[in-house]
Each structure stands twice: as structure tokens, then as C-alpha cells.
N, C-alpha and C positions, 0 to 999 in steps of 0.2 A: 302398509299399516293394516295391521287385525281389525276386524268388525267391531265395531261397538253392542257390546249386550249391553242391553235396556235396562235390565233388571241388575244390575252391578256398575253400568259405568255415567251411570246420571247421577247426581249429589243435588241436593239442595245445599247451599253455603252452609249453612250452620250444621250440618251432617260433616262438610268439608273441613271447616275449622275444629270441628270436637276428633277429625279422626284424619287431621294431613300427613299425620308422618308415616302412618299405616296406608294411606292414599296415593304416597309418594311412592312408596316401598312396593305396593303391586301395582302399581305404573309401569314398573322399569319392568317388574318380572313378567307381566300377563302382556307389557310393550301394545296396549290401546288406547287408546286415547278415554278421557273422562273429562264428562258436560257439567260447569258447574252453574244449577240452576238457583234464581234471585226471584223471586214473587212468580214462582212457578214458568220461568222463564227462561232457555237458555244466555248465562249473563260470560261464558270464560270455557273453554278449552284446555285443559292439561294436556301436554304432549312432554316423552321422553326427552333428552336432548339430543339422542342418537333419532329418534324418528323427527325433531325438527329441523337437524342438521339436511337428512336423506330431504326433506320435502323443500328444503329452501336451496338443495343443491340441482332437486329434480325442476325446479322454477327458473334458476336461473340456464341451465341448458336446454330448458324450451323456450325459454326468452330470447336466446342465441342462437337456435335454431330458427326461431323466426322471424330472426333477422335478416340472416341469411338469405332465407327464403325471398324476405324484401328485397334484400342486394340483388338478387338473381333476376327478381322479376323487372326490375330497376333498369340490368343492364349495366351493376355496376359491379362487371368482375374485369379479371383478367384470364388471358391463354395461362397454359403451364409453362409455357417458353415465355411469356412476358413475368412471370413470377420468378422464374428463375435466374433470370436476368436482374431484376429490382433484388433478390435474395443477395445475388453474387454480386454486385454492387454493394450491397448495406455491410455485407457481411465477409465477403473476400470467395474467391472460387474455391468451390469444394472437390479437390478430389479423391475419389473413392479406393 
């Protein structure tokens, strides 16, 4: 995600709603996010849908990675000969 300029990507709502479809439009092109603020407040977040796709994709593989990580520390793996074993069991022997 690109840096947020201060001076271009904070709105107060009523700036928002008089100029969304122009707000939409260099969303996608300038690809940063924009603060939409409510009694001088941040109240809402804009994001592209390509950059909330990347950020909810970048979530869920650090979610899984530290899972992993949990498993590991658990003690709750297996060998590479016991995985391939449970594989060729589930799945039929592979050969190459």
C-alpha cells in the first residue's frame, strides 16, 4: 500500500459524499488508501478492492503461518517418511 498524503487523502464525509465518484476514481489510480473523517474524526477507510484483496490475502497467510509455527512448537508434526506414507495411503503410491 502507498503512503497516505495528509493533505489529499483525509475527507471529512460531507467533502466525501459532494465528490465520491471523483474519490473513487483516484482511489484506484493514485492505489492509497483515503480516511473518511465524521466530527473531525477518523470514522471509514477507503481501500481499492485490489489492495483489500492483497491485505486480507497477506492476513490470512500470516494466520497460517502462525499456525504452523504453533504446530511446531506443539510437537504436533510429522517425519517426511511418515507423511508420505499417510499421502500414499490417502492417495495411492506415486511413481515418478
Amino acid at each position: 500500500m502507498k503512503p497516505l498524503h495528509i493533505s489529499e487523502d483525509i475527507l471529512p464525509i460531507a467533502d466525501f459524499k459532494a465528490r465520491a465518484s471523483e474519490v473513487v476514481r483516484r482511489l484506484r489510480e493514485h492505489r492509497r488508501p483515503v480516511v473518511i473523517t465524521q466530527s473531525g474524526k477518523p470514522a471509514a477507510v477507503l481501500l481499492s478492492p485490489e489492495e483489500f484483496d492483497r491485505l486480507t490475502y497477506r492476513a490470512r497467510f500470516l494466520d497460517a503461518v502462525g499456525e504452523g509455527l504453533a504446530d511446531a512448537d506443539a510437537g504436533r508434526v510429522v517425519s517426511d517418511e511418515t507423511l508420505g506414507t499417510l499421502l500414499d495411503d490417502e492417495f495411492g503410491k506415486h511413481e515418478p
